[in-house]
Structures are given as C-alpha cells and as structure tokens.
N, C-alpha and C positions, 0 to 999 in steps of 0.2 A: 754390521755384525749384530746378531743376536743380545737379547739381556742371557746374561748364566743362567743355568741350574743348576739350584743347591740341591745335593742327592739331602736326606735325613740321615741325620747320625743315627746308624742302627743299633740298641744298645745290647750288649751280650746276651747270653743266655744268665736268667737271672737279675737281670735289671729291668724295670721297666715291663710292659706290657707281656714280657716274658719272663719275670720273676713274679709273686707272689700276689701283685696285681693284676695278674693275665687273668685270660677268659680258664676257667677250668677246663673245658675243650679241647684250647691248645693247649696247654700243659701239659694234659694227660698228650695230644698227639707227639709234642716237642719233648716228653720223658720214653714215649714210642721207641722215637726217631735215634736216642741215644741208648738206650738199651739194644735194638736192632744192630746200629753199629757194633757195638761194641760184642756182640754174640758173634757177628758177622768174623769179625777181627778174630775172635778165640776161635772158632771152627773153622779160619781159612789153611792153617797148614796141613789140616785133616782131607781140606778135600771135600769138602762137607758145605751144603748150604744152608741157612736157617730152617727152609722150610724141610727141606729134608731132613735135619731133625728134628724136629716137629713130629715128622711123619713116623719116624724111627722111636720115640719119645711114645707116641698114642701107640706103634704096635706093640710094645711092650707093655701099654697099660691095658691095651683091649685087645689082646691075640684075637684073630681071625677076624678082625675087622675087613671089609671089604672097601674098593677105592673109594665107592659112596660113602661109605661112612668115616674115611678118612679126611675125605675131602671137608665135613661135615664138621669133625674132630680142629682140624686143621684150619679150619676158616678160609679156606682157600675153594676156587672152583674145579667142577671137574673134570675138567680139560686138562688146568695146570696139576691134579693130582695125578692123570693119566701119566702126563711127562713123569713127574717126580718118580712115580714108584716103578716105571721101566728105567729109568736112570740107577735108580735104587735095584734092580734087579738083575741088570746089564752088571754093575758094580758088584754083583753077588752078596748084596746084603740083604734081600728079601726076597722070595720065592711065592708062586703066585701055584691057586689049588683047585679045582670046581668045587664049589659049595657038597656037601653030602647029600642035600635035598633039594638046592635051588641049584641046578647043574648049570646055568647060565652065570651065577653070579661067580667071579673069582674069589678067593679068601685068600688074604696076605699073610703072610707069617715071616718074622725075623728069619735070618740062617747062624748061626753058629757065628760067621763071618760080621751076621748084622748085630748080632748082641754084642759081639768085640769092638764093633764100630760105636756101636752106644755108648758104653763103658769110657773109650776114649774121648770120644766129643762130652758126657758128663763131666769129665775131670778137666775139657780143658773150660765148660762154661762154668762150672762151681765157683770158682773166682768172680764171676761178673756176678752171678745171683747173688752170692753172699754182700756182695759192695752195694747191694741195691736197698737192703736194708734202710740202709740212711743213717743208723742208731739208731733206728727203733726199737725199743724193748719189744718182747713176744707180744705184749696186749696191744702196742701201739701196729706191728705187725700184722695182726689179726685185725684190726678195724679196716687197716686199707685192704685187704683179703674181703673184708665182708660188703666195703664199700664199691671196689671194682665186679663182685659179681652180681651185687645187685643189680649196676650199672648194667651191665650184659642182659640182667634177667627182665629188664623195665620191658616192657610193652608188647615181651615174646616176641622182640626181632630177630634173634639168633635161633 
C-alpha cells in the first residue's frame, strides 16, 4: 500500500494567498469570479445572461452600435456577439438595420420590448452594484474607478 496524500488545506476566500496577501491579479480575477456569479444569480429569473446585458447595457449607451462595435464594447468575440444579438433579436429585444451609408453593415437598436427588458434586469442587478461598494465613501469609490481603468488603459491592449 501506498504512503497517503495530504490534499492542502485550501483556505477560504479571504484567508491566505486569497485574502490581502494575494497576488493582486488574482484578486482582481477571484473579485471577477464573484460579482459574475452573483449578476449571473439576479438576472437568471429574467431569462437574461450576463453578457446579454452587457450587450442591452452598451445599446442603450451607444444606439446604433453595430455587432463589431458591440463586440468590442462588450469584450467579448465576434462570433459570440453574433449569437448573443440573434438570441437578443429572436427574443424581440433588439432589431437589426443596414447602415444608411455603409449598407453592408447592420445597426442594432433596442425595441420597445428591449428597453423594458433593460429597465428590468437594471433593478434586478442594482442590489449587487450597490453591495460592491464595500463602504467605500464616494472618494474611496472613485480611486478604484480610476485604478481599474487605468489598468485597461496600460499598454493599449484593449
């Protein structure tokens, strides 16, 4: 018979290489991974997937955005934006247009249906955004605002 194997005591979220000693990396990826959940959670009785609103989210901030530039918006490829916004169109929450001058490109635009869809998946993630806070006052709020998009902005990889 074999010697055992000790597995490692893995320690929570918060303890150890995953609390305040961690790599900031993971952190940022392991604070990802729980907000993701937990969005996931509020928009599942909707019917709704993260990245679909996501997608529902940018056409409301950039009417006529096209799937390239949703995709783009979205951080996602565009393949999987392909899926998303026929899902989203099949679903009768967005409607697709030719461009007025680029007649090849389509233009996305909410419907009626997809603004009502927004409205609702906002009120059910408002609870998770607002918990994310942490207690940060507004200035302390504002630093990791300025800190995270630096982060994106380092080296013009997005």
């Amino acid at each position: 018979m074999g010697k055992a194997i000790n597995s490692p005591v893995i320690p929570a979220v918060g303890e150890g290489k995953r609390g305040v000693d961690g790599h900031l990396g993971y952190l940022l990826r392991q604070a990802h991974a729980a907000h993701r959940i937990r969005m996931e959670k509020a928009l599942a009785e909707l019917d709704v997937t993260l990245p679909q609103f996501s997608v529902l989210t940018m056409l409301a901030a950039y009417p006529g955005a096209s799937s390239a530039d949703l995709a783009r918006l979205s951080l996602l490829t565009p393949q999987t934006m392909s899926v998303i916004v026929h899902n989203l169109e099949r679903a009768g929450a967005v409607s697709r247009h030719p461009h007025p001058v680029h007649g090849r490109i389509q233009v996305i635009a909410l419907t009626d249906a997809g603004r009502q869809l927004l409205d609702a998946c906002r009120a059910r993630v408002q609870p998770v955004e607002a918990a994310m806070d942490g207690g940060l006052d507004e200035a302390g709020q504002q630093l990791v605002r300025t800190w995270l998009v630096r982060l994106a902005q380092a080296d013009g990889v997005l």
